[in-house]
Short mmCIF file of the C-alpha atoms (twelve columns), coordinates in Angstrom:
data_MODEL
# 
_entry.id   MODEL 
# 
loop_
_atom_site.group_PDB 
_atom_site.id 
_atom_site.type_symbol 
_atom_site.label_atom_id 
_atom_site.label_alt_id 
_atom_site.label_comp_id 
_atom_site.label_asym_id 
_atom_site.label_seq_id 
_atom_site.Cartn_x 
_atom_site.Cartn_y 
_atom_site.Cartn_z 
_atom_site.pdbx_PDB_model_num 
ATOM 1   C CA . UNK A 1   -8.720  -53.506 -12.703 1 
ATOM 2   C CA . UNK A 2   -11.505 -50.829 -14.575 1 
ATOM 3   C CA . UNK A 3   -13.051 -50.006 -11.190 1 
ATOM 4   C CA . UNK A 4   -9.693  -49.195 -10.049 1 
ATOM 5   C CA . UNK A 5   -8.200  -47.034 -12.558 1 
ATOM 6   C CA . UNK A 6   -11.934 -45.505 -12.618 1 
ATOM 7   C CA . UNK A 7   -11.416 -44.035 -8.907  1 
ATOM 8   C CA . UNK A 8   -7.585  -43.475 -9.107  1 
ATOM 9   C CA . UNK A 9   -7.543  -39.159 -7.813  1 
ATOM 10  C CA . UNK A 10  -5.788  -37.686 -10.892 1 
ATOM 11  C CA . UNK A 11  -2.526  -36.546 -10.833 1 
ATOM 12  C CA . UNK A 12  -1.490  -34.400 -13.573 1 
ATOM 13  C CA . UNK A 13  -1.773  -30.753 -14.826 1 
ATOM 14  C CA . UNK A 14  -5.703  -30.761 -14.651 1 
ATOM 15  C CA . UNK A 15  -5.446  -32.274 -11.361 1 
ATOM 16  C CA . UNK A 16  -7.027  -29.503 -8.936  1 
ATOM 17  C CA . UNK A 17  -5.028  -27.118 -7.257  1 
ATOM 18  C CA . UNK A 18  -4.886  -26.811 -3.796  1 
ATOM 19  C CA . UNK A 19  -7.156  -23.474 -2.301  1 
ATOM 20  C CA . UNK A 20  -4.244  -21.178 -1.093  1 
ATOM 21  C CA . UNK A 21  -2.132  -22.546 -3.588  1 
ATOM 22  C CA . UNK A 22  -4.635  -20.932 -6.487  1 
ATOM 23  C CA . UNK A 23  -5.763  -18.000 -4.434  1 
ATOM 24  C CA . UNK A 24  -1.431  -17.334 -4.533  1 
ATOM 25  C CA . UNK A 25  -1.167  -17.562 -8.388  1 
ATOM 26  C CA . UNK A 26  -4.128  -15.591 -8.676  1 
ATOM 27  C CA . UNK A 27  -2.595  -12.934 -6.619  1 
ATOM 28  C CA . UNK A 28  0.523   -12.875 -7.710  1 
ATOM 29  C CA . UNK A 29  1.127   -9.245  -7.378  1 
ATOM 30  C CA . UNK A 30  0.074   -9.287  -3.765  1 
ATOM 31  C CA . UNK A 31  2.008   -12.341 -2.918  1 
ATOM 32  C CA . UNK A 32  5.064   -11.275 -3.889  1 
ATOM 33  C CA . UNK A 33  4.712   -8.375  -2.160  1 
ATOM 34  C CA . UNK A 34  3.322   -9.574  1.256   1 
ATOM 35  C CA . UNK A 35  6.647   -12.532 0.803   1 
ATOM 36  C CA . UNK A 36  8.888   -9.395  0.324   1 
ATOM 37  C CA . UNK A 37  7.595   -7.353  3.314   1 
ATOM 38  C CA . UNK A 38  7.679   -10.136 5.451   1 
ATOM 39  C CA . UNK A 39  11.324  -11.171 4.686   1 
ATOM 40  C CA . UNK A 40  12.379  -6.993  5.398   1 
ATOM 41  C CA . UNK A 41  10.159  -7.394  8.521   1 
ATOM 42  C CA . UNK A 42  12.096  -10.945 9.610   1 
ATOM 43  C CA . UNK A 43  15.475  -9.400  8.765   1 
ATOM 44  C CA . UNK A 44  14.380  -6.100  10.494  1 
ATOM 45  C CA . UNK A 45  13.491  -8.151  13.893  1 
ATOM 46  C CA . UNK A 46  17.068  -10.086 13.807  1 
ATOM 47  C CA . UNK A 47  19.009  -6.910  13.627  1 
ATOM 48  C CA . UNK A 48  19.320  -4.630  16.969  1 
ATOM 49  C CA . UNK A 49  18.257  -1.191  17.554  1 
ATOM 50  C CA . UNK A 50  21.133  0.473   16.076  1 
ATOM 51  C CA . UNK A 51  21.184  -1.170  12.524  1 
ATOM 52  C CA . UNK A 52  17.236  -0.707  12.371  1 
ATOM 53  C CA . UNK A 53  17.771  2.703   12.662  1 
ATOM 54  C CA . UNK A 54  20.150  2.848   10.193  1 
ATOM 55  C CA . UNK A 55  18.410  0.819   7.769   1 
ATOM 56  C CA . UNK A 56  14.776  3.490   8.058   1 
ATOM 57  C CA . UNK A 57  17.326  6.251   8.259   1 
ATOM 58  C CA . UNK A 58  18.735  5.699   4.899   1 
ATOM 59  C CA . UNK A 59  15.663  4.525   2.952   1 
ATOM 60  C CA . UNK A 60  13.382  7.598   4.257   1 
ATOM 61  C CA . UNK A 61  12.421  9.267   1.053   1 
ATOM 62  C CA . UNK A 62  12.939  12.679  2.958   1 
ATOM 63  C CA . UNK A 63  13.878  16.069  1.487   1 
ATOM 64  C CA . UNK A 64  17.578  15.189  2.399   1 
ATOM 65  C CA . UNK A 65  17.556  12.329  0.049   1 
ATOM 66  C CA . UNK A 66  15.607  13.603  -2.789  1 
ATOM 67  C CA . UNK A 67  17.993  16.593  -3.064  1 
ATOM 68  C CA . UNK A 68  21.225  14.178  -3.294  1 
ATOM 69  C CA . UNK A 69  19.258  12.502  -6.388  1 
ATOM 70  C CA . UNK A 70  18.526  9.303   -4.102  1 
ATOM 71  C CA . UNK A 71  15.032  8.545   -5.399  1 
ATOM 72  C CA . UNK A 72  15.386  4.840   -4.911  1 
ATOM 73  C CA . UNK A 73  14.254  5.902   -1.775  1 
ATOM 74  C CA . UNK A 74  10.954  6.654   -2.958  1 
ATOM 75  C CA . UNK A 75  10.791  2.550   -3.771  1 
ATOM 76  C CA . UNK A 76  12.617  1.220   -1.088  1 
ATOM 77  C CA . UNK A 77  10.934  3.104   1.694   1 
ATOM 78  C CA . UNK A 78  7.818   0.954   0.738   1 
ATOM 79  C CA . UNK A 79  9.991   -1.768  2.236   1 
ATOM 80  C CA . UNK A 80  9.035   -1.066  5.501   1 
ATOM 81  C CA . UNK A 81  6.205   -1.323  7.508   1 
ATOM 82  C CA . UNK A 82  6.322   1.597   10.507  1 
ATOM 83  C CA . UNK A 83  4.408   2.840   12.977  1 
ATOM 84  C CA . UNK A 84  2.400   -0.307  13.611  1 
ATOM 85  C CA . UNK A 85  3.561   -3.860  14.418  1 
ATOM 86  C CA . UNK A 86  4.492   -5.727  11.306  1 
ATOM 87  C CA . UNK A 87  2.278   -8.537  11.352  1 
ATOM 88  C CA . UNK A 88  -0.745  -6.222  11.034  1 
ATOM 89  C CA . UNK A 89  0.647   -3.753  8.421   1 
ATOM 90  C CA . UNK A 90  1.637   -6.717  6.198   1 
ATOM 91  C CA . UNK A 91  -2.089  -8.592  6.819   1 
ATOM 92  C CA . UNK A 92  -3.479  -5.192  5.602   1 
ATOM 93  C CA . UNK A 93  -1.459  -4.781  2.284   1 
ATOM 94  C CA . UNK A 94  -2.892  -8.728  1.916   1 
ATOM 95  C CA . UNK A 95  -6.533  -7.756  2.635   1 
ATOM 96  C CA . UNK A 96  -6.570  -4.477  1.017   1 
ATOM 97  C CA . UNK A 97  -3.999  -4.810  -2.539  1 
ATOM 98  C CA . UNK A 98  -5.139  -8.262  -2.422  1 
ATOM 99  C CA . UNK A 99  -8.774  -7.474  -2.844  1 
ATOM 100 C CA . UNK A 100 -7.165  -4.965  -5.598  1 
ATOM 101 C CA . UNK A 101 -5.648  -7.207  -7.525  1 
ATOM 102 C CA . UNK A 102 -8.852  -9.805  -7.636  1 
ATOM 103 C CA . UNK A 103 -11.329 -7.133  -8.717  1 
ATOM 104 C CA . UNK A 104 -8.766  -5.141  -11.376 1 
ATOM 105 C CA . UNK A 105 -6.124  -7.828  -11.831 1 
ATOM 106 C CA . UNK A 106 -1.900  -7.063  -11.303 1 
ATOM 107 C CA . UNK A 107 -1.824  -4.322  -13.203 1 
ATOM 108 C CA . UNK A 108 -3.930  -1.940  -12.107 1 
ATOM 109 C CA . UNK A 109 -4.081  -2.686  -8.403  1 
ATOM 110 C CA . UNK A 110 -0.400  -2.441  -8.448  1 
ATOM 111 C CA . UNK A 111 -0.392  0.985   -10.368 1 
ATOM 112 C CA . UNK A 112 -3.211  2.259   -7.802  1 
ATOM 113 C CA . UNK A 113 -0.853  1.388   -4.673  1 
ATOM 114 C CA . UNK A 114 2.302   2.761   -6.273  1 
ATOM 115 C CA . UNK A 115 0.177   6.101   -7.575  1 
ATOM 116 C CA . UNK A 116 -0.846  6.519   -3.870  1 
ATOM 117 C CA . UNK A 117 2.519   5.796   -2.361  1 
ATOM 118 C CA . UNK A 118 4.804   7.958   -5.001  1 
ATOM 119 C CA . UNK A 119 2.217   10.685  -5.737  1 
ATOM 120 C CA . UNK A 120 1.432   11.061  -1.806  1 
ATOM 121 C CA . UNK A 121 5.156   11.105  -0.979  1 
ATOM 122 C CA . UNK A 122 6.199   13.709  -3.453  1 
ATOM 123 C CA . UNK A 123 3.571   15.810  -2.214  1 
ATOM 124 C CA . UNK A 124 4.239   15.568  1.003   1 
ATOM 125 C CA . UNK A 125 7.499   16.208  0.795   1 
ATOM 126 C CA . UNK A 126 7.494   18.591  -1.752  1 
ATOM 127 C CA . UNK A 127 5.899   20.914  0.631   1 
ATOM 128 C CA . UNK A 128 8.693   20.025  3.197   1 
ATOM 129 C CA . UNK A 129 11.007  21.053  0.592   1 
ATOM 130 C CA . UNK A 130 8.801   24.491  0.390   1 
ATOM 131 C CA . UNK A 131 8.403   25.146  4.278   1 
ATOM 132 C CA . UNK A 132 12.377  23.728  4.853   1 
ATOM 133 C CA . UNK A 133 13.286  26.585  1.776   1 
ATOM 134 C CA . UNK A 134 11.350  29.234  2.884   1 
ATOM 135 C CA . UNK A 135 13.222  28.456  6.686   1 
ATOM 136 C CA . UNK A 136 9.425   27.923  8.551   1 
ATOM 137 C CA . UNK A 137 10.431  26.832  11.851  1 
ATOM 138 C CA . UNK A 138 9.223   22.698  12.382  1 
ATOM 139 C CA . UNK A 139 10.297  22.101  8.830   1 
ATOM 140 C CA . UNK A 140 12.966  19.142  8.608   1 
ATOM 141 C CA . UNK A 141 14.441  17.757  5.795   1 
ATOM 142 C CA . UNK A 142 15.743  15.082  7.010   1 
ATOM 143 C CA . UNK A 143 12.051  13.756  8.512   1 
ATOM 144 C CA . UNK A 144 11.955  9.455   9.002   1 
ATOM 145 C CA . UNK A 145 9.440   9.333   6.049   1 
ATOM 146 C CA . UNK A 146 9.338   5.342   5.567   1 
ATOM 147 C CA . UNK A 147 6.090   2.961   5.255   1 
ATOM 148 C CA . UNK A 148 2.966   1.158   3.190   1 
ATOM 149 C CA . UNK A 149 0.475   3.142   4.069   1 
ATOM 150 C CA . UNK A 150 0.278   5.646   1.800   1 
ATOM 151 C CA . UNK A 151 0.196   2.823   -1.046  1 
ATOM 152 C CA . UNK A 152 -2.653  1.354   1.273   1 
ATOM 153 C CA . UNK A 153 -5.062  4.285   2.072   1 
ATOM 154 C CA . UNK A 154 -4.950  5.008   -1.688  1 
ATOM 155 C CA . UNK A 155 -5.890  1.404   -2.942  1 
ATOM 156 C CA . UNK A 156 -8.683  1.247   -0.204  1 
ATOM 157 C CA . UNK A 157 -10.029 4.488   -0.772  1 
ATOM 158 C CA . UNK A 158 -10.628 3.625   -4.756  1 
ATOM 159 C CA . UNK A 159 -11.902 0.256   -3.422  1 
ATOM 160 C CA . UNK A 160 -14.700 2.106   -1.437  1 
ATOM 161 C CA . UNK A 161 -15.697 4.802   -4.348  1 
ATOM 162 C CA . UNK A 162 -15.778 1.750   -6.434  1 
ATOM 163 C CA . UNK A 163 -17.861 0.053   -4.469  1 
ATOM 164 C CA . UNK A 164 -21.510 -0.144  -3.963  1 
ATOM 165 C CA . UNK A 165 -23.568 3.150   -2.765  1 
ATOM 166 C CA . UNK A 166 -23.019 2.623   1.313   1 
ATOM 167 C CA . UNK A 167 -19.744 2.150   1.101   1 
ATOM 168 C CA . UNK A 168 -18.748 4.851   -1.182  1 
ATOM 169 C CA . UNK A 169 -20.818 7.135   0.911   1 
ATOM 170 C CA . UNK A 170 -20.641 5.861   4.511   1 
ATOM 171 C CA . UNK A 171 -17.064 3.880   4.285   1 
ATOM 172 C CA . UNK A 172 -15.206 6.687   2.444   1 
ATOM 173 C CA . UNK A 173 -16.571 9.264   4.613   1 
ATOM 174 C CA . UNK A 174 -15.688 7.434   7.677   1 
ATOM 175 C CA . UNK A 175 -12.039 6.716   6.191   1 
ATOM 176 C CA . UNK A 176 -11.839 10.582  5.662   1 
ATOM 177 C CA . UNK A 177 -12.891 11.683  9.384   1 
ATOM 178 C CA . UNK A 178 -10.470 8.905   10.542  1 
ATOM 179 C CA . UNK A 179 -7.708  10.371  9.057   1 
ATOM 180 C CA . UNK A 180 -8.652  13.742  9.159   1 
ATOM 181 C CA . UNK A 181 -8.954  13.201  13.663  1 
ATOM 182 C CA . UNK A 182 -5.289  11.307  13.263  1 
ATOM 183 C CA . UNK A 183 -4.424  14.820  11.518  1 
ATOM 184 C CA . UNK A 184 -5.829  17.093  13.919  1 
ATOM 185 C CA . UNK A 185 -3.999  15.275  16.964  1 
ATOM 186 C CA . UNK A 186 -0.793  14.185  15.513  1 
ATOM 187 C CA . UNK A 187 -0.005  16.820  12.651  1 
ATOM 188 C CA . UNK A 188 2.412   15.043  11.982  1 
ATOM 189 C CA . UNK A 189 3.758   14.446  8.501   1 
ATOM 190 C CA . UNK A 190 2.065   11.131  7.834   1 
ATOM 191 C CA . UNK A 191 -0.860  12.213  8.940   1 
ATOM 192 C CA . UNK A 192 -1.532  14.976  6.337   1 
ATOM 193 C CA . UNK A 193 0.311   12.640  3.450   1 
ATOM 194 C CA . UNK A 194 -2.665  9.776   4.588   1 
ATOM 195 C CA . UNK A 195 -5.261  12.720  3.297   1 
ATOM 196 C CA . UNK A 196 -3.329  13.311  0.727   1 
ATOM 197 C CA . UNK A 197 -3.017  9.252   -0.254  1 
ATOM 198 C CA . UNK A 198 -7.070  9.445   0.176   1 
ATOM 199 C CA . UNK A 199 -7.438  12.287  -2.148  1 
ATOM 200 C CA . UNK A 200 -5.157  10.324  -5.050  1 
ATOM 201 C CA . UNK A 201 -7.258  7.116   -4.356  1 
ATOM 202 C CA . UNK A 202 -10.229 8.684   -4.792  1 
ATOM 203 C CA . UNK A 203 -8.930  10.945  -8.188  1 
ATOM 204 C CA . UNK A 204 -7.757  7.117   -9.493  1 
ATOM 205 C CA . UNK A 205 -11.315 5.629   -9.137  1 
ATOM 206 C CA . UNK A 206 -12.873 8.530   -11.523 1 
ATOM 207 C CA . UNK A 207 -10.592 6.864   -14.605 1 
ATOM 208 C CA . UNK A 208 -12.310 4.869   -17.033 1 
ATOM 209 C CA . UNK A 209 -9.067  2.834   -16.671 1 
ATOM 210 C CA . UNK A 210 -10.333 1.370   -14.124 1 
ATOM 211 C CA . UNK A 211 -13.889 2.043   -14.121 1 
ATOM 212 C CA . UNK A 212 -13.876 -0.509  -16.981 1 
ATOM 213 C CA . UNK A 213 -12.779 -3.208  -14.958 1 
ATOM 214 C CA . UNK A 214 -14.638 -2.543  -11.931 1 
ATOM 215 C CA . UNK A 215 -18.487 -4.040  -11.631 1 
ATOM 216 C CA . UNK A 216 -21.199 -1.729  -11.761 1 
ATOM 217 C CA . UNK A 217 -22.264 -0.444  -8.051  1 
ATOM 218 C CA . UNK A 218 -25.716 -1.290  -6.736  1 
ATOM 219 C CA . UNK A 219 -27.905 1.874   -7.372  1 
# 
């Protein structure tokens, strides 16, 4: 009867938790997030062209909308993952805010992602609002302005400046002449708010906020 209850796997609270199933709690931040993007997505995919539109159209955080007072917008068009297929925008915000959130915990990777997203955003668009006043012809105010990647660049860009001495010098500089090309070709909107997003992320790793937290780079 001993040897038996001496082998018996335990079962309670200090039983261990399964891999994924920590990893999850640990990552709370980026869990809930990934679970909310990918229910939009799912939704998104079960509704036809028309009501997709629709849905980006209204939760663009454009000029249009900012001007009515609308600046849920600025939240909700984080919703949405555009201009690349879902799957891979949403496995991104899990690589990227997840390795955020497990250097600088919840708080911090989360206010890095939303300092990107909101700061590059208002930026952008407050120099729509400029060109769109000042009647420069290609200005629109009512420009499909919805997406994660603003949040994105921003978190990996302090990631790399945080991080040891080739990356901050050979990954950041690549992630700059990346974005700086898709600027050159495109010129679109985006494009010059993912420099922007790069700038902010870069400006958020100089805090001792978050220098604190962060481990010392290799010299």
């Amino acid at each position: 009867m001993s040897d038996r209850l001496a082998t018996r796997t335990p079962t309670g609270p200090a039983a261990s938790r399964h891999p994924a199933l920590r990893a999850a709690v640990r990552l709370r931040l980026t869990t809930a997030y990934v679970l909310l993007l990918t229910v939009t997505a799912s939704w998104l995919a079960s509704q036809g062209h028309a009501e997709r539109a629709r849905f980006v159209r209204h939760n663009s955080s454009n000029v249009h909308h900012l001007e009515l007072g609308q600046w849920w917008t600025l939240f909700t068009s984080g919703l949405v993952v555009d201009g690349v297929p879902s799957w891979a925008g949403i496995a991104a915000v899990a690589v990227v805010l997840g390795l955020a959130e497990w250097r600088w915990g919840p708080a911090r990777a989360g206010a890095v992602f939303v300092f990107g997203h909101l700061g590059a955003t208002l930026l952008t668009e407050g120099a729509m609002w400029v060109m769109v006043t000042a009647r420069i012809p290609g200005a629109l105010s009512r420009a499909r302005d919805v997406g994660i990647s603003y949040g994105l660049v921003a978190t990996g860009a302090c990631l790399l400046a945080l991080g040891p001495r080739p990356l901050r010098r050979f990954g950041l500089s690549a992630l700059a002449v990346a974005l700086a090309a898709a600027w050159a070709l495109d010129q679109q909107l985006a494009d010059a708010g993912h420099l922007v997003a790069l700038g902010l992320g870069a400006l958020a790793s100089r805090t001792a906020w978050l220098r604190t937290r962060a481990p010392a780079p290799t010299p």
